[in-house]
N, CA, C and O atoms as a Tinker XYZ file with bonds, in Angstrom:
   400  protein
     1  N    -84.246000 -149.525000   29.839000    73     2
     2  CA   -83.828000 -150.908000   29.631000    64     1     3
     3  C    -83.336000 -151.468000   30.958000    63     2     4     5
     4  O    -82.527000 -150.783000   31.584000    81     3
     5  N    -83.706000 -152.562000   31.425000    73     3     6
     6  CA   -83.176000 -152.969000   32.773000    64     5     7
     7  C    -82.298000 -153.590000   32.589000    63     6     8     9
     8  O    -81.809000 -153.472000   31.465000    81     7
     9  N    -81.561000 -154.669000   33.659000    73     7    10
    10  CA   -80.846000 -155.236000   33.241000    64     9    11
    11  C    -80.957000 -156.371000   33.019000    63    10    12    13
    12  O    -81.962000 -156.896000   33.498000    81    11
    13  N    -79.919000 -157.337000   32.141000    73    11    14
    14  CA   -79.905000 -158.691000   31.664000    64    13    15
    15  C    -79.587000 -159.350000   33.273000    63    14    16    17
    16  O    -79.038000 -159.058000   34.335000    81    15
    17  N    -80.369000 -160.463000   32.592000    73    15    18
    18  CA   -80.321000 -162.106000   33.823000    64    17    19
    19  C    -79.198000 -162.535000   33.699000    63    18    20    21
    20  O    -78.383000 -162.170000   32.852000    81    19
    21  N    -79.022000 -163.482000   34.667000    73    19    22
    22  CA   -77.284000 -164.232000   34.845000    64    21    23
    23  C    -77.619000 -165.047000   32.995000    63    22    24    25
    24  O    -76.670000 -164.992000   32.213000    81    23
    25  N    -79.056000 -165.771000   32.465000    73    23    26
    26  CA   -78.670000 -166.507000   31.436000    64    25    27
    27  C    -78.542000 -165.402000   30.200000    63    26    28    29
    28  O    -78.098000 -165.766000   29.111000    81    27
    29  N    -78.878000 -164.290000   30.390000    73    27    30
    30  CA   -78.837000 -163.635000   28.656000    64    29    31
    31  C    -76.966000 -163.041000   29.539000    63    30    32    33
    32  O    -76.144000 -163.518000   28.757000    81    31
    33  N    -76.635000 -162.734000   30.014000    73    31    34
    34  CA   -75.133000 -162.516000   30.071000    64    33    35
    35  C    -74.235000 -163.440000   30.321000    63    34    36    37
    36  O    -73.045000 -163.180000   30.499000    81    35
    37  N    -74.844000 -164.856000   30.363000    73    35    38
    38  CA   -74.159000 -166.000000   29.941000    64    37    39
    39  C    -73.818000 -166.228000   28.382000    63    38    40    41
    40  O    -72.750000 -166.458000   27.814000    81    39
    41  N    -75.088000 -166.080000   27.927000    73    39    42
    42  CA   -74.834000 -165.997000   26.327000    64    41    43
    43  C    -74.497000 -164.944000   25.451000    63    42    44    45
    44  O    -74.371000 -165.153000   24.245000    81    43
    45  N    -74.314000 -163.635000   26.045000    73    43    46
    46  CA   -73.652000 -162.497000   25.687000    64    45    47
    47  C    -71.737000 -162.596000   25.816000    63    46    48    49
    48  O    -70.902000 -161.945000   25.187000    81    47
    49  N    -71.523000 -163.726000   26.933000    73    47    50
    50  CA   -70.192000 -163.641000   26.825000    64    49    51
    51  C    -69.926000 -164.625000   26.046000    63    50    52    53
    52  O    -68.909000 -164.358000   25.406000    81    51
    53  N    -70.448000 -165.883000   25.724000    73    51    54
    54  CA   -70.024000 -166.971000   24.885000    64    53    55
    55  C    -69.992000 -166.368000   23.498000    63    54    56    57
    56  O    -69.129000 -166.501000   22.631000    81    55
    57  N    -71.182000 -165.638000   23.474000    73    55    58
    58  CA   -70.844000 -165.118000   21.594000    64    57    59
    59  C    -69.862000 -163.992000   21.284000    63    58    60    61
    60  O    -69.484000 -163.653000   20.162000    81    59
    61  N    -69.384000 -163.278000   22.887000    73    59    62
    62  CA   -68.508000 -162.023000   22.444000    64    61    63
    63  C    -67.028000 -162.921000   22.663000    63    62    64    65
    64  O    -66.043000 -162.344000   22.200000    81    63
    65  N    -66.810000 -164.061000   23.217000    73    63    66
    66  CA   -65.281000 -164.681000   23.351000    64    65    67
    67  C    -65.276000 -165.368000   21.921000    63    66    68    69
    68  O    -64.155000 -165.515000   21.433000    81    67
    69  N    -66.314000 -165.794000   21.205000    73    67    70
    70  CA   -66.099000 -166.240000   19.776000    64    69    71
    71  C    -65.779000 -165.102000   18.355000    63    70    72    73
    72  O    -65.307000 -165.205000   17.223000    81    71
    73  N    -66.248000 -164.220000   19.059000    73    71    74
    74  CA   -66.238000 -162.881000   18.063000    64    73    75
    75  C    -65.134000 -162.388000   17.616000    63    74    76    77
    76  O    -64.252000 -162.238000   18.463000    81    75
    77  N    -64.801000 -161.959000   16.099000    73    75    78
    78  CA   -64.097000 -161.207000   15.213000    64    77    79
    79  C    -64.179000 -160.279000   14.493000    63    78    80    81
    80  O    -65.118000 -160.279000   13.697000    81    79
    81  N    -63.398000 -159.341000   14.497000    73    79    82
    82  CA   -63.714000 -158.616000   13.550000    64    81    83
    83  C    -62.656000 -158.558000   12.140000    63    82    84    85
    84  O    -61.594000 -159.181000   12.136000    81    83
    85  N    -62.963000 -157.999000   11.354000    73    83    86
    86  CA   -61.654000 -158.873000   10.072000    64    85    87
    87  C    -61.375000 -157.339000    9.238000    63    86    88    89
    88  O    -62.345000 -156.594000    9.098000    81    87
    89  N    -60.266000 -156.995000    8.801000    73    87    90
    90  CA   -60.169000 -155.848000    7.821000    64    89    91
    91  C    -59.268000 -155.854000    7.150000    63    90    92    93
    92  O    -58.299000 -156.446000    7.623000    81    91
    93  N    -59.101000 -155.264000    5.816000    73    91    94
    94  CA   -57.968000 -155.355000    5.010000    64    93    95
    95  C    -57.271000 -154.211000    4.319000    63    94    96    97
    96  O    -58.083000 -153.305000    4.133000    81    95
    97  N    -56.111000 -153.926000    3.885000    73    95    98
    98  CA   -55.859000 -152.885000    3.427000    64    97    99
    99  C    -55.199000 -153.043000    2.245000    63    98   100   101
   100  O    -55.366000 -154.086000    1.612000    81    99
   101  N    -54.443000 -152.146000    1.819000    73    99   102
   102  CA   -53.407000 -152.194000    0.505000    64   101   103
   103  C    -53.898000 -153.828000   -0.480000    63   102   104   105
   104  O    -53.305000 -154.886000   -0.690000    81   103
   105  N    -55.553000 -153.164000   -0.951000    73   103   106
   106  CA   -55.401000 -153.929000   -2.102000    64   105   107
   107  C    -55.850000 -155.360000   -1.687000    63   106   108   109
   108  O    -56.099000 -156.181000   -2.569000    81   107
   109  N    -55.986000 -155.763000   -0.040000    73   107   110
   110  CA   -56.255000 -157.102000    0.511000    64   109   111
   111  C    -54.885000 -157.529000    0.650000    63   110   112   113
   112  O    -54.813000 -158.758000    0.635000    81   111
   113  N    -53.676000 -156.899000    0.792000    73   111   114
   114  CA   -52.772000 -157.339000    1.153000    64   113   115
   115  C    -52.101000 -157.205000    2.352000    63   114   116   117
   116  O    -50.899000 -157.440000    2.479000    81   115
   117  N    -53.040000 -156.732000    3.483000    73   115   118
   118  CA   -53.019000 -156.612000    4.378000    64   117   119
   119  C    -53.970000 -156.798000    5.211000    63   118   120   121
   120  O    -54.715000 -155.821000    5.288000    81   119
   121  N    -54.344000 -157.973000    6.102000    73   119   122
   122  CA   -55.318000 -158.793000    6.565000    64   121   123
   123  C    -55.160000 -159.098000    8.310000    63   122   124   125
   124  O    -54.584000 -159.906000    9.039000    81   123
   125  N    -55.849000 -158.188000    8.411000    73   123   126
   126  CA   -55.549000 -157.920000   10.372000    64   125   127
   127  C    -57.127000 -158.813000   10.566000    63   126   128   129
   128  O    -57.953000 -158.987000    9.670000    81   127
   129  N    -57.222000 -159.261000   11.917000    73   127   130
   130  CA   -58.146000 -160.217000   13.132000    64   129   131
   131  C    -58.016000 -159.399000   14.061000    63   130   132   133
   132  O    -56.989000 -158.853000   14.463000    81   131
   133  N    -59.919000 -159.225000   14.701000    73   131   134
   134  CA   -59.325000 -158.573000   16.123000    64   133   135
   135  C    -60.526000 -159.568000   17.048000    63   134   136   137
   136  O    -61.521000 -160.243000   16.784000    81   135
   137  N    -59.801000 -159.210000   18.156000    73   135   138
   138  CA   -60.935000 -160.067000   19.218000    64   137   139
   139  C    -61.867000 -158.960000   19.475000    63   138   140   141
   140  O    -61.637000 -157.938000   18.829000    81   139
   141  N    -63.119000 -158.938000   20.475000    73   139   142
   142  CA   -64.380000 -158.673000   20.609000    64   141   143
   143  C    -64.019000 -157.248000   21.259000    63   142   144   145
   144  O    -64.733000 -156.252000   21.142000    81   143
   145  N    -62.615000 -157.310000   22.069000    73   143   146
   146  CA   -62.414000 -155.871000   22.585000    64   145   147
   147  C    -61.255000 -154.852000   21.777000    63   146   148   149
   148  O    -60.608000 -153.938000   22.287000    81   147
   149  N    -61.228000 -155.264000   20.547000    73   147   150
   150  CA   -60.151000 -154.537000   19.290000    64   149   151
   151  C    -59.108000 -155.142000   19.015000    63   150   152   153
   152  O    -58.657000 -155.078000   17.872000    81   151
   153  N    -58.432000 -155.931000   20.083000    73   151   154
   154  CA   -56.943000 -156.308000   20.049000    64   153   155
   155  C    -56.990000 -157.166000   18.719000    63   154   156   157
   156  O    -57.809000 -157.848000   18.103000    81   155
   157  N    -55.657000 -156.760000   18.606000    73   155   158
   158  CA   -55.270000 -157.730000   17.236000    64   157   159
   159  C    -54.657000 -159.157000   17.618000    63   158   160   161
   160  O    -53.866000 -159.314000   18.548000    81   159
   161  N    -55.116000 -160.161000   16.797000    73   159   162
   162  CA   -55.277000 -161.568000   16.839000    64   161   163
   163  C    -54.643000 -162.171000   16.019000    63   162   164   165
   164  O    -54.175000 -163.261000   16.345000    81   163
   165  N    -54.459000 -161.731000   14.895000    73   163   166
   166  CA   -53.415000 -161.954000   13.850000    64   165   167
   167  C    -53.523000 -161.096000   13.205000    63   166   168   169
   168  O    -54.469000 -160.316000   13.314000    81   167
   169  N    -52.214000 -160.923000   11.986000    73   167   170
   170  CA   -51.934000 -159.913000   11.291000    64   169   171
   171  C    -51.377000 -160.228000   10.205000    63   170   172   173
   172  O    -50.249000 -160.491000   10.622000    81   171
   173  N    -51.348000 -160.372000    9.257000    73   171   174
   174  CA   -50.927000 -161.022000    7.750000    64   173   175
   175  C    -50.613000 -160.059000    6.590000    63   174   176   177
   176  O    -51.280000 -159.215000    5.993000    81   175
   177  N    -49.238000 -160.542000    6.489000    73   175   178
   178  CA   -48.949000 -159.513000    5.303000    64   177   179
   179  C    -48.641000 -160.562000    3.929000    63   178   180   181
   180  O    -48.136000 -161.680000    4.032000    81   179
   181  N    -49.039000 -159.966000    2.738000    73   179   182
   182  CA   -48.530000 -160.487000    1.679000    64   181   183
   183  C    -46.942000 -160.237000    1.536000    63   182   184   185
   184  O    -46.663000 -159.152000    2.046000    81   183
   185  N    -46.256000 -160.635000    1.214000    73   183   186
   186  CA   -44.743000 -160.171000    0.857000    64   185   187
   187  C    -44.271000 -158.732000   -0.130000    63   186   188   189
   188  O    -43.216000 -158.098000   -0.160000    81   187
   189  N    -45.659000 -158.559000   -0.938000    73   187   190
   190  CA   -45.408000 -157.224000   -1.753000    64   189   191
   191  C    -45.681000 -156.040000   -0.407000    63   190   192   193
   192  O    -45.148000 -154.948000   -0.211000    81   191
   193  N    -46.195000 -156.401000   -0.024000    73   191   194
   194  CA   -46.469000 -154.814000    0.977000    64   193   195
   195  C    -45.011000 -154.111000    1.103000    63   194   196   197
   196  O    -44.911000 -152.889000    0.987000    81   195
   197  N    -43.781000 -155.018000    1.369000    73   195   198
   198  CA   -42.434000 -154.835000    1.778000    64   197   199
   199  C    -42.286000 -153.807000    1.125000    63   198   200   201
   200  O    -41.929000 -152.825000    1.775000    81   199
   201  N    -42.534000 -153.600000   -0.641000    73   199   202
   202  CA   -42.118000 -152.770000   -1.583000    64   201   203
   203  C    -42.876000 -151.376000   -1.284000    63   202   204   205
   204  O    -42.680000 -150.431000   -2.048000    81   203
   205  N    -43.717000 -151.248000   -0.210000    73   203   206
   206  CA   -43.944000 -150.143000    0.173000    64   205   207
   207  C    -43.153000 -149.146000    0.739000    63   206   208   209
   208  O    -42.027000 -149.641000    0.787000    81   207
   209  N    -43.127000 -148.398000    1.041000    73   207   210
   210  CA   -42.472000 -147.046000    2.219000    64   209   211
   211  C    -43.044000 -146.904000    3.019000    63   210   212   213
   212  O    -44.266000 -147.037000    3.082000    81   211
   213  N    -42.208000 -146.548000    3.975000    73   211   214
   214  CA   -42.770000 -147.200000    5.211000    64   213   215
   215  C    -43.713000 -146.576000    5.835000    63   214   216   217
   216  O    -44.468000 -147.228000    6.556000    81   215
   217  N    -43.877000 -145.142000    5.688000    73   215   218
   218  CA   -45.095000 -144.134000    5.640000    64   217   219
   219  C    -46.484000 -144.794000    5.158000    63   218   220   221
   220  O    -47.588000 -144.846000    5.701000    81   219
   221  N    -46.054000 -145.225000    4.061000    73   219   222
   222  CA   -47.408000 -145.930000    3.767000    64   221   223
   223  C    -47.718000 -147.164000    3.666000    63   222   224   225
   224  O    -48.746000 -147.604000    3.152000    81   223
   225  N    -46.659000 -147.906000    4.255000    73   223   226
   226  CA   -47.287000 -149.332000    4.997000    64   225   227
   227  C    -48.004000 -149.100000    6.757000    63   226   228   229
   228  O    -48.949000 -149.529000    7.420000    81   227
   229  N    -46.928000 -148.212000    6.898000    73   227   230
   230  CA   -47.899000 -148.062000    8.405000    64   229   231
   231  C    -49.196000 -147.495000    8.248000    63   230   232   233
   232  O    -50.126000 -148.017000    8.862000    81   231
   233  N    -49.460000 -146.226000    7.315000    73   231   234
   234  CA   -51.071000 -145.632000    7.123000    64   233   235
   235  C    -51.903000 -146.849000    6.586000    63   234   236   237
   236  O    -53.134000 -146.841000    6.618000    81   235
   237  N    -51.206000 -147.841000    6.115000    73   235   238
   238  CA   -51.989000 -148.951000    5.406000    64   237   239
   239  C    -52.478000 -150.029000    6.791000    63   238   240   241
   240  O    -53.665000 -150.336000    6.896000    81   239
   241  N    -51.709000 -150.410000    7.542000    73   239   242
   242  CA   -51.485000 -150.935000    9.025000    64   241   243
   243  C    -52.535000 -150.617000    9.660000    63   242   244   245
   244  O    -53.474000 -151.353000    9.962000    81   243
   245  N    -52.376000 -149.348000    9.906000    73   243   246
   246  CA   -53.579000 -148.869000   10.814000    64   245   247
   247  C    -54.632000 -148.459000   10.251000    63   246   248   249
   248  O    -55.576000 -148.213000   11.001000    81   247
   249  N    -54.830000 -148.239000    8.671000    73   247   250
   250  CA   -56.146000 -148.757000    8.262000    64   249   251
   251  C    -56.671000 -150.054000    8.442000    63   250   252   253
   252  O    -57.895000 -149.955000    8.528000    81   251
   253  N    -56.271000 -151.311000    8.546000    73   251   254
   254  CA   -56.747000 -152.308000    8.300000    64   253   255
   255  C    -57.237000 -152.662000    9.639000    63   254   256   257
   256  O    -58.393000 -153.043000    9.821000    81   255
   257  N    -56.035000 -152.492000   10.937000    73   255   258
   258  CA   -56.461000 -152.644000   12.210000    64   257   259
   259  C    -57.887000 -151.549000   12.864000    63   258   260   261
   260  O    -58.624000 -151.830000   13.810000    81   259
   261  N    -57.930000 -150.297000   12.009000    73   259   262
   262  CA   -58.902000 -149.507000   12.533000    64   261   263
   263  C    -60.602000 -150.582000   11.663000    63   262   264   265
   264  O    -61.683000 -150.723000   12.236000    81   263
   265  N    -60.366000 -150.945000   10.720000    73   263   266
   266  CA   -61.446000 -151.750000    9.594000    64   265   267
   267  C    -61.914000 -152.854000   10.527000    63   266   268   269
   268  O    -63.097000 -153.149000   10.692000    81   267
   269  N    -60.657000 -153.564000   11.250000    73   267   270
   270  CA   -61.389000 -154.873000   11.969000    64   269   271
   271  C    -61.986000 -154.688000   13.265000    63   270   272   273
   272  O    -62.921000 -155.252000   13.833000    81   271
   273  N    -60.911000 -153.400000   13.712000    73   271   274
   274  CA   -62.051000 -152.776000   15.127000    64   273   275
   275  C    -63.832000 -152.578000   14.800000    63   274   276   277
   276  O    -64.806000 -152.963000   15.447000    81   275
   277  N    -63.706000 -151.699000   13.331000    73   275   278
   278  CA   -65.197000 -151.724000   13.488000    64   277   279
   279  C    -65.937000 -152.607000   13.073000    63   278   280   281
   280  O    -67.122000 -152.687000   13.395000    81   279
   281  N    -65.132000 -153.689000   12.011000    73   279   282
   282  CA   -66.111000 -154.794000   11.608000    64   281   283
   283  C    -66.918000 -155.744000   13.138000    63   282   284   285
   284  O    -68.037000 -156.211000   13.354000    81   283
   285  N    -65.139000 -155.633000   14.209000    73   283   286
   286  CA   -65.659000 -156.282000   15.579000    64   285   287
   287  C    -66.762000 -155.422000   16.422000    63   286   288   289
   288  O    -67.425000 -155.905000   17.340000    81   287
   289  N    -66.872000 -153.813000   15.881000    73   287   290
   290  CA   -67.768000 -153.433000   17.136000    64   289   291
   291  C    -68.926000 -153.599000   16.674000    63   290   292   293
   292  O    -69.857000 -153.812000   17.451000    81   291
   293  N    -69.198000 -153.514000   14.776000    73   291   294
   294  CA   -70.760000 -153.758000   14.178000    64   293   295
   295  C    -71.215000 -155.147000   14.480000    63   294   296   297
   296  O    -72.317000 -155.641000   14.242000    81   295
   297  N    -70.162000 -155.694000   15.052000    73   295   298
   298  CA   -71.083000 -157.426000   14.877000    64   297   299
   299  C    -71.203000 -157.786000   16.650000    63   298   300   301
   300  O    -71.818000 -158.782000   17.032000    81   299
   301  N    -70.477000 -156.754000   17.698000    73   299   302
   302  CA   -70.991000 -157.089000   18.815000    64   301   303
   303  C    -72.260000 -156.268000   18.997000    63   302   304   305
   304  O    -73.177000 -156.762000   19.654000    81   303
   305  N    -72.404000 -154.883000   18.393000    73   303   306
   306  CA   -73.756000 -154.702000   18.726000    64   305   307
   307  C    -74.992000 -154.976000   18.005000    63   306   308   309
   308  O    -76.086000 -154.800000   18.542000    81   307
   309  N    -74.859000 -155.418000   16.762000    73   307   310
   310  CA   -75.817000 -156.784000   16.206000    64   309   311
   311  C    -75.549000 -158.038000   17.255000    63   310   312   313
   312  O    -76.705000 -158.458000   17.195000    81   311
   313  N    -75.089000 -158.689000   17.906000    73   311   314
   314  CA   -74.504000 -159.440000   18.698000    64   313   315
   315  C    -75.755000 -159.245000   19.723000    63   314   316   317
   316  O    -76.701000 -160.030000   19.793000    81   315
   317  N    -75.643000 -158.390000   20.291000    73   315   318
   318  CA   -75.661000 -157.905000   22.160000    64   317   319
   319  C    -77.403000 -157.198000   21.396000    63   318   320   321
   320  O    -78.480000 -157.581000   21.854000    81   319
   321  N    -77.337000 -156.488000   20.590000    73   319   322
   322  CA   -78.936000 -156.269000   20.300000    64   321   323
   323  C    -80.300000 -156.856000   19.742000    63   322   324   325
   324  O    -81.467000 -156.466000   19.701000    81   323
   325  N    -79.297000 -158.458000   19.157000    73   323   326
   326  CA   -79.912000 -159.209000   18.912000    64   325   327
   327  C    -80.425000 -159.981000   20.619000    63   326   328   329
   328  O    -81.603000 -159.791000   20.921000    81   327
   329  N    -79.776000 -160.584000   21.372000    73   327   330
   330  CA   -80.012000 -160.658000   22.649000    64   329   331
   331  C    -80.876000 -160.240000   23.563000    63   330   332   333
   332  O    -81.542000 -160.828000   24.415000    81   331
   333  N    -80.707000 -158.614000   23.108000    73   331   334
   334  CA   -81.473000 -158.001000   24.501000    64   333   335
   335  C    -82.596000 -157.323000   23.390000    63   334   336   337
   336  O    -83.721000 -157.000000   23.771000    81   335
   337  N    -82.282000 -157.202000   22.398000    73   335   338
   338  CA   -83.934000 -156.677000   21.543000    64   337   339
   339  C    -83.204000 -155.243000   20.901000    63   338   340   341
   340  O    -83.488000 -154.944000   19.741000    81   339
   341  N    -82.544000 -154.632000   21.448000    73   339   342
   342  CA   -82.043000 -153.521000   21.043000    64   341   343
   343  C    -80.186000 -153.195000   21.157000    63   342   344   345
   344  O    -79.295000 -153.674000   21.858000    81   343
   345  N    -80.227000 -152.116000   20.051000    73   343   346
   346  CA   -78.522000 -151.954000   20.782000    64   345   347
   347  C    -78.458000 -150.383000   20.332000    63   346   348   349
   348  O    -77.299000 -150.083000   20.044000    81   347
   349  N    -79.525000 -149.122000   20.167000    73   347   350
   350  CA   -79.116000 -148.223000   19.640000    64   349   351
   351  C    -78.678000 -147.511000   20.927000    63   350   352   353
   352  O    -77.985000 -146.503000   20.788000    81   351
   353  N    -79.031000 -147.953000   22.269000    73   351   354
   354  CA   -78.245000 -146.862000   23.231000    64   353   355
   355  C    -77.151000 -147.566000   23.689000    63   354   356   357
   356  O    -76.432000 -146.977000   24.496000    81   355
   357  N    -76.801000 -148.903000   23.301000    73   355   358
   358  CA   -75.414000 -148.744000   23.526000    64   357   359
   359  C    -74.342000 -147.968000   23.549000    63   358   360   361
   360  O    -74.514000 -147.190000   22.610000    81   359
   361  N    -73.047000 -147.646000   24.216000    73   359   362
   362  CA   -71.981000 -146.862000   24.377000    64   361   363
   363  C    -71.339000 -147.753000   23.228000    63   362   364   365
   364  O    -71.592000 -148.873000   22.783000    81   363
   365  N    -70.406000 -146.779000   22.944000    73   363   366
   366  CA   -69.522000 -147.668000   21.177000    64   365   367
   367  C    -68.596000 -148.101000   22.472000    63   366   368   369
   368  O    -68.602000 -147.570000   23.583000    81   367
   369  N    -67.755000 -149.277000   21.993000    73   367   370
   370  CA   -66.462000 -150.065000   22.586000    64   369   371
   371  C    -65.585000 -149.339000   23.666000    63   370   372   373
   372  O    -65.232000 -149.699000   24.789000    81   371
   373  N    -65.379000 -148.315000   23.023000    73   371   374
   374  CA   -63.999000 -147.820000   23.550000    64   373   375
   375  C    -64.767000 -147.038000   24.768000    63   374   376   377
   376  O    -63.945000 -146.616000   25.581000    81   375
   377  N    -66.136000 -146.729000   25.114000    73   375   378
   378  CA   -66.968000 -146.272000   26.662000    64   377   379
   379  C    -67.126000 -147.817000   27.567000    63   378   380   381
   380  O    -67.543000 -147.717000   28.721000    81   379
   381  N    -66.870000 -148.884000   27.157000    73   379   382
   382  CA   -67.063000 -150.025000   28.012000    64   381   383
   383  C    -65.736000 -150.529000   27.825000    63   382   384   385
   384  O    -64.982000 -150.064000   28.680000    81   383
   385  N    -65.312000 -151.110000   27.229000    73   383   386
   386  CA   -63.560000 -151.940000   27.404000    64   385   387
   387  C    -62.609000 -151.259000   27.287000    63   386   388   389
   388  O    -62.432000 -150.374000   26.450000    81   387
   389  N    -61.612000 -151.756000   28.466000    73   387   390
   390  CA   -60.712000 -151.013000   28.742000    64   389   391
   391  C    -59.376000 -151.197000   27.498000    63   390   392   393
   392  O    -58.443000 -150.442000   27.224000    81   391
   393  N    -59.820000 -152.670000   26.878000    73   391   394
   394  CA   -58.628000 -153.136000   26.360000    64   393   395
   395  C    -57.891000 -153.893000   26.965000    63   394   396   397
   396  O    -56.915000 -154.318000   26.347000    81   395
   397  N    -58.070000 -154.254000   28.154000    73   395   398
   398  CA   -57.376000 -155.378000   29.304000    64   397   399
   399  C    -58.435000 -156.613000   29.436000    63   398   400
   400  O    -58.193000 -157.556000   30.190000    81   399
């Protein structure tokens, strides 16, 4: 695969700065956003989650944030393979972004 032109990595960054990924936990009562490189974007709790322990609001937490990481990495490489024609040799997220 060679590489992309200045215009297909023009339009590779406009659709990855619009990009989300979305996940939920405990029941949909826990509703995390992440941007295109995992970070969380918002985070929404219903008010019942409270009645949890806290053991298992956090395992619930980081289910939902791990759900929107991958909803964000399945839709950048549908994203980026729609673009360039392919995405099965892509590196998954965490081999290209640093997270910064």
């Amino acid at each position: 695969m060679g590489y992309p032109d200045d215009a297909t990595l023009r339009l590779m960054e406009e659709g990855l700065s619009d990009l989300t990924g979305e996940g939920t936990a405990a029941g949909e009562m826990i509703r995390v956003v992440t941007d295109s490189a995992g970070r969380i974007l918002k985070l929404t709790l219903n008010p019942n989650v409270m009645r949890m322990d806290s053991q298992e609001l956090a395992e619930e937490l980081c289910a939902a944030v791990q759900r929107a990481q991958a909803d964000g990495e399945r839709k950048t490489r549908e994203l980026v393979g729609g673009i360039l024609g392919s995405s099965e040799q892509l590196p998954d997220r965490t081999q290209f972004w640093n997270g910064h």
